[in-house]
N, C-alpha and C positions, 0 to 999 in steps of 0.2 A: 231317665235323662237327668242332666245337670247340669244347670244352666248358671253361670257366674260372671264376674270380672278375670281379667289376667292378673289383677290384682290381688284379688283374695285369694292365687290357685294353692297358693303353700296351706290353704283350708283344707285342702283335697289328697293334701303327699300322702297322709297316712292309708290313705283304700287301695293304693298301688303299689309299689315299688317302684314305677315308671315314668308314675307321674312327675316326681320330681327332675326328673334326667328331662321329660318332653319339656317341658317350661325351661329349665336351665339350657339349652340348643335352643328353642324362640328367643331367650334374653339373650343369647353369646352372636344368632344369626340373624339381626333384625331387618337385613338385606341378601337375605336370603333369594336367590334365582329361583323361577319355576325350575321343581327338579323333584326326585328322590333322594332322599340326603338318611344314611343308617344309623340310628344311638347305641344301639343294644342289638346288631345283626337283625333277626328276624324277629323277635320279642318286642322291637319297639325303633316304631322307623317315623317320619313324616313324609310328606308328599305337601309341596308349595303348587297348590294349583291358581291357572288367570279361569277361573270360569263365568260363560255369562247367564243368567237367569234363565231358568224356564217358564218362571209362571205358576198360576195354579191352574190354569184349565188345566192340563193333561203333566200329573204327577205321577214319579217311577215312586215308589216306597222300596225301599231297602232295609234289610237285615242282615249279618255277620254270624259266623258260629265259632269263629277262631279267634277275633279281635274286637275289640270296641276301637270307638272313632273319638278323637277330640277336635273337634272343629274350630278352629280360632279367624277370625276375620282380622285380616290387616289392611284391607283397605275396600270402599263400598259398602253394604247390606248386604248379607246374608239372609235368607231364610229357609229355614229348616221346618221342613212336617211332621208330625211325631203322632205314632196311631199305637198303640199295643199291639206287640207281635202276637198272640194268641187272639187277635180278634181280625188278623187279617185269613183272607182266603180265597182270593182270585190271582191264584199265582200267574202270574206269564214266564217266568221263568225260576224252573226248577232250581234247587241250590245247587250252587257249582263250586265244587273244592279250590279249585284254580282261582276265582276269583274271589271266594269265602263271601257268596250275597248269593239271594236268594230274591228276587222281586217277586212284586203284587202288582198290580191295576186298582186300584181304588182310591179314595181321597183322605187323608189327613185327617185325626179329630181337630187337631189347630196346628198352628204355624207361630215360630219362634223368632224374632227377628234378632238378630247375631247383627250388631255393630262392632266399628275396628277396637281392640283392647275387651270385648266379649268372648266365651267360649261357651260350647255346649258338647258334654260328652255323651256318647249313645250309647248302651252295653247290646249284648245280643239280645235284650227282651224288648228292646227300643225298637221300630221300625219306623224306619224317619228317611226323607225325603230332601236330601239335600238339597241346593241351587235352585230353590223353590220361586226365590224374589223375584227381580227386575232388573237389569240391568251387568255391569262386570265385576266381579268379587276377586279379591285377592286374597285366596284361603291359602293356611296350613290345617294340614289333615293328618294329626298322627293317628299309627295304628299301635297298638298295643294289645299284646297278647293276652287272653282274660282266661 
């Protein structure tokens, strides 16, 4: 996981290719609609979600085999769970190509809290728990193919 400013992301262009293009489409669409909006076809897309918190009593953990996530908060607190994917193992739901996640039932080693102008990217070895806070978050969620 990697947790930063929107400010320092041009820290991060070189581990990607993609990641410059995700940040260049957040700086060009800063009113951006909930939606699906594509950079690079299926290699690197975002998704503007409104979502509202779940909490930590009863966290989903999720994991990717096709893409990492860059989580960016634009508006409210985020919190994000982050556990090591080889140390999870009560799956409830098998991995699913269609969706590329794979869930667990368990809880978090910690929780990350993502304010507006914060990101956290997840890779596949990340298993993390998005929409963990309280309240309504205004995320972009790009995927990016790894």
């Amino acid at each position: 996981m990697i947790f930063d400013t929107v400010a320092n992301a041009h820290r991060i262009f070189p581990f990607n290719p993609h990641f410059e293009a995700a940040f260049a489409w957040l700086s060009a669409n800063p009113d951006a609609q909930v939606g699906r909006y594509e950079i690079s076809g299926e290699d690197c897309y975002v998704m503007i979600q409104r979502v509202q918190g779940r909490g930590h009593a009863d966290p989903v953990i999720e994991a990717h085999d096709k893409y990492l996530d860059i989580h960016v908060t634009l508006s409210g607190v985020e919190e994000i769970g982050w556990k090591p994917r080889v140390a999870c193992s009560n799956v409830t739901q098998d991995f699913n190509p269609e969706s590329d996640a794979i869930l667990w039932g368990e809880s978090p080693d910690f929780y990350v809290p993502v304010a507006p102008g914060q990101f956290a990217i997840v890779y596949p070895e990340d298993a993390h728990a998005p929409c963990s806070g309280a309240g309504e978050v205004l995320k972009a969620v790009f995927k990016i193919v790894v």
